[in-house]
DRENDO-1510 file (C-alpha; in Angstrom, 1 decimal, always signed):
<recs>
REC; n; res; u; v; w
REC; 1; UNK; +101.3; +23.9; +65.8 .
REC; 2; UNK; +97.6; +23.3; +65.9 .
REC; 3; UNK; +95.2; +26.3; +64.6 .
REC; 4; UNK; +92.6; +27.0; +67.3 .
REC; 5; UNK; +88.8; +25.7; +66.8 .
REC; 6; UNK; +86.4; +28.5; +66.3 .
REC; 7; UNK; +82.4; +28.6; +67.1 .
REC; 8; UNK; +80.2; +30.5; +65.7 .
REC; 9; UNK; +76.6; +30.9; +66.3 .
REC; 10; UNK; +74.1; +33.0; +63.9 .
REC; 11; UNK; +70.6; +33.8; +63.4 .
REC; 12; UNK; +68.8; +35.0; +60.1 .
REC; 13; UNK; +65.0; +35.3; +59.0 .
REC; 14; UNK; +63.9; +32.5; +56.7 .
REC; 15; UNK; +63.1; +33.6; +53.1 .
REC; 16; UNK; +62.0; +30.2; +52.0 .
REC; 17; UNK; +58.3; +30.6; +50.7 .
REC; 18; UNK; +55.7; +27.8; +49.8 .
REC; 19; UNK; +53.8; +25.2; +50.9 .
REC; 20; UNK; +54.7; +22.9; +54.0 .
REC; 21; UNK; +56.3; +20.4; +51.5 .
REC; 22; UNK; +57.9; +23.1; +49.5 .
REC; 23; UNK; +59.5; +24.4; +52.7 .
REC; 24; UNK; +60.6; +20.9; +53.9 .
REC; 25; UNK; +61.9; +19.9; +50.9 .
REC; 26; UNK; +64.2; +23.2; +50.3 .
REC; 27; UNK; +65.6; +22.8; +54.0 .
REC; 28; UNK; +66.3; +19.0; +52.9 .
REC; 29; UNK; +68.4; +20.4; +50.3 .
REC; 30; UNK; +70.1; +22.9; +52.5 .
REC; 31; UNK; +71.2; +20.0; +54.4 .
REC; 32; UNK; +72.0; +17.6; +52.1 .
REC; 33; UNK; +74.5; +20.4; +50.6 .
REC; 34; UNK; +75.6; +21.5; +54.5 .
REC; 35; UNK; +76.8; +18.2; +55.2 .
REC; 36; UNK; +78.6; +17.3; +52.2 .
REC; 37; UNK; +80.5; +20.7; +52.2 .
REC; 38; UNK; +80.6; +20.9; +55.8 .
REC; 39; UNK; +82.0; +17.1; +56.1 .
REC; 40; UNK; +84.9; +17.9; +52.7 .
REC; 41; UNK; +85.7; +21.3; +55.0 .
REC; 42; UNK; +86.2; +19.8; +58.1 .
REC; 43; UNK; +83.2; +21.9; +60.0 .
REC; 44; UNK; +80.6; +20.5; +62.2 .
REC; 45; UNK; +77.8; +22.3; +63.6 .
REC; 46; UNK; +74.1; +22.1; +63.9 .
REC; 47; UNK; +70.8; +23.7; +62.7 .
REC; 48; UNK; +67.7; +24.4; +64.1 .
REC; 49; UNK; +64.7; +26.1; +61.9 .
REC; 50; UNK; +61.3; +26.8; +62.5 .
REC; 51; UNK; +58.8; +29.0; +60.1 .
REC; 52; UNK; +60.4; +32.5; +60.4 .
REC; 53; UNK; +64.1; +32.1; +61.4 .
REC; 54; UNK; +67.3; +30.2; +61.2 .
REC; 55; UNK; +69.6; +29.4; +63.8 .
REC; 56; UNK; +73.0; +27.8; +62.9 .
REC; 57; UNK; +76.7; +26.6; +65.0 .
REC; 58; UNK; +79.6; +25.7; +62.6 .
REC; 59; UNK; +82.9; +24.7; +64.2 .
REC; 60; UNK; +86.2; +24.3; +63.2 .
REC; 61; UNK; +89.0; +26.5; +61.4 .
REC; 62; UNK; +88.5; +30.0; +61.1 .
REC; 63; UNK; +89.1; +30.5; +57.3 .
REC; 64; UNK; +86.7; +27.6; +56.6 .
REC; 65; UNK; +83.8; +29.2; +58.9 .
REC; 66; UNK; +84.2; +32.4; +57.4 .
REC; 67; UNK; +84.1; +31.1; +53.8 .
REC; 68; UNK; +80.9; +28.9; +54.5 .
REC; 69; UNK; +79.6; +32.1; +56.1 .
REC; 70; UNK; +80.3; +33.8; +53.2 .
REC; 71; UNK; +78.5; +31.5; +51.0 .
REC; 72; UNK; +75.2; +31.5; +54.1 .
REC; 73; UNK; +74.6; +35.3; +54.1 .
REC; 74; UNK; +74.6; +35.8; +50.0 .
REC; 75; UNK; +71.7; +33.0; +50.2 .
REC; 76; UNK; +68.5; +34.4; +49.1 .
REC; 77; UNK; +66.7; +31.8; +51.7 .
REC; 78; UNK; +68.2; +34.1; +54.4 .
REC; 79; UNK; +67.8; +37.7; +55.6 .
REC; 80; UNK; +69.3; +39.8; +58.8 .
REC; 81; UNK; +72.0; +37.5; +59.1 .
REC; 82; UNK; +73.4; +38.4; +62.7 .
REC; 83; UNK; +76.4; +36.7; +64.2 .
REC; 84; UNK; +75.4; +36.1; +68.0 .
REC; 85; UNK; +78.6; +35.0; +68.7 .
REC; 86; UNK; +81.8; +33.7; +67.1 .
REC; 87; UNK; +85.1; +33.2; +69.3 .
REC; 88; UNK; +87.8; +30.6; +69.9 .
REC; 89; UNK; +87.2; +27.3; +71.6 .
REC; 90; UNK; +88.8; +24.5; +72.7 .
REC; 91; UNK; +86.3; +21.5; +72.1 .
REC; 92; UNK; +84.0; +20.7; +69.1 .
REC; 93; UNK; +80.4; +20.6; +71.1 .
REC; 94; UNK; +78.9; +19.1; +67.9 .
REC; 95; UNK; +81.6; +16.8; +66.9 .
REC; 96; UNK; +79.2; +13.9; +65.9 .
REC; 97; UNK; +77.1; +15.9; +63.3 .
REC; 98; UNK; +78.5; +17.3; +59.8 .
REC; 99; UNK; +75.3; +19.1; +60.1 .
REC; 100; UNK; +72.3; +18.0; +62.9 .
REC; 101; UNK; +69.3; +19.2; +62.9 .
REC; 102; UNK; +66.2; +20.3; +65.0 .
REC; 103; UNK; +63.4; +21.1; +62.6 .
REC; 104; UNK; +60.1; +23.4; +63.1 .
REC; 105; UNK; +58.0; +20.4; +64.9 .
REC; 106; UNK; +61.2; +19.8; +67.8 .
REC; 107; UNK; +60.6; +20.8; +71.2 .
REC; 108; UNK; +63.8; +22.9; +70.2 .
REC; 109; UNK; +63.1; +24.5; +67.7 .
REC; 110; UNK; +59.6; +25.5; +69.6 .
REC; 111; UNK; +61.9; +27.0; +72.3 .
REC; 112; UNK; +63.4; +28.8; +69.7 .
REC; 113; UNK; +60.5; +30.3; +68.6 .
REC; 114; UNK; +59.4; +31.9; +72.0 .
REC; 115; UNK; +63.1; +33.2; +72.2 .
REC; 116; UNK; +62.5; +34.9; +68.8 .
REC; 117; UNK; +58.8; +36.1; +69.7 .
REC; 118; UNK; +59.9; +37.3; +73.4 .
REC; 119; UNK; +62.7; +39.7; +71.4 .
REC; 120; UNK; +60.7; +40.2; +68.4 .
REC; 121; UNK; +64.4; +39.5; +66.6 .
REC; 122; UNK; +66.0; +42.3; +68.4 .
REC; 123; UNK; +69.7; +41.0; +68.0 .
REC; 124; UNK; +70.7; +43.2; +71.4 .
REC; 125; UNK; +68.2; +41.0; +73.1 .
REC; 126; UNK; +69.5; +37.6; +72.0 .
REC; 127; UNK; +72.7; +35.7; +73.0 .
REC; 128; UNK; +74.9; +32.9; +71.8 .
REC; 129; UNK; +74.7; +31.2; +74.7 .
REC; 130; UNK; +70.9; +30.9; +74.8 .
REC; 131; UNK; +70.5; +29.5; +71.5 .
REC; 132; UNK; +74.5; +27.4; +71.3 .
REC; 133; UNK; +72.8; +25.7; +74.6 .
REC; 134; UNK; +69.6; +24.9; +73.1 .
REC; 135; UNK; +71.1; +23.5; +70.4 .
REC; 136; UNK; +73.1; +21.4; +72.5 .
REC; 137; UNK; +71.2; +21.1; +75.3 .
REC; 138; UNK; +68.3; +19.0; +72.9 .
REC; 139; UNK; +70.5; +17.0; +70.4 .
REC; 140; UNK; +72.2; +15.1; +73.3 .
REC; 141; UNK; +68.9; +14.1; +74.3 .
REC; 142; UNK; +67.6; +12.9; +71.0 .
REC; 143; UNK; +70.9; +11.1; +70.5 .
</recs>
C-alpha cells in the first residue's frame, strides 16, 4: 500500500541581513542545501523570496515534510513561520523541481510582495491557495 502525498505551503519573515550580494548568496546556499536534502528525501517543492518574507511548497511523505519543517522553523534566517496550508494530495504539482525557485526580481515573487503588503502578514488574511497557485501558476511559464 502506497502512503499518500502531502502538500504543504508556508510563509515566514526573512531574517537574512546584509548587503544585496550577502543576501543572494545566503539564499544560494539555502538552495544548494534544499535540493540536495530535498532530492536524498524524496520531496519536491518550490521557493519563492523577496526582501521581507519567504514562501515555500514541499511535497511528498508526511514524516519527511514534517522533519524538513522541523529543520525550516529552527533556522535563524526565518521568523513567524505560519503553515498556510498542509493536507493530502494526490499529484506532485512541482514534480520537476527538488527545489525551484522564483527570486526577489521575478514577476512572482513581485506578486508576492503585494499579497504580503495588502495583509501586512496577517496569516488570517492569506491562503494556500493564493500563494501554492502563484507558485505554480509562474514556474510553468518560465519552464
Amino acid at each position: 500500500m502506497n502512503d499518500p502525498l502531502y502538500r504543504l505551503v508556508y510563509i515566514s519573515r526573512n531574517e537574512i541581513t546584509g548587503n544585496d550580494t550577502e543576501v543572494r548568496h545566503e539564499i544560494e546556499q539555502i538552495l544548494r542545501a534544499a535540493r540536495e536534502k530535498n532530492s536524498l528525501a524524496g520531496l519536491t517543492g518550490a521557493l519563492m523570496f523577496n526582501a521581507g518574507c519567504f514562501a515555500q511548497v514541499l511535497e511528498g511523505m508526511h514524516d519527511d515534510i514534517q522533519g524538513t519543517f522541523e529543520h525550516i522553523q529552527c533556522d535563524p534566517r526565518h521568523s513567524r513561520v505560519s503553515v498556510l496550508k498542509f493536507e493530502p494530495v494526490a499529484d506532485r504539482w512541482f514534480s520537476n523541481w527538488s527545489m525551484a525557485y522564483q527570486g526577489g526580481d521575478s514577476v512572482a515573487s513581485a506578486k508576492f510582495s503585494d499579497i504580503m503588503q495588502t495583509s501586512n502578514f496577517d496569516i488570517s488574511k492569506l491562503q494556500g491557495e493564493q500563494v501554492l497557485g502563484l507558485l505554480k501558476q509562474h514556474l510553468y511559464e518560465a519552464e
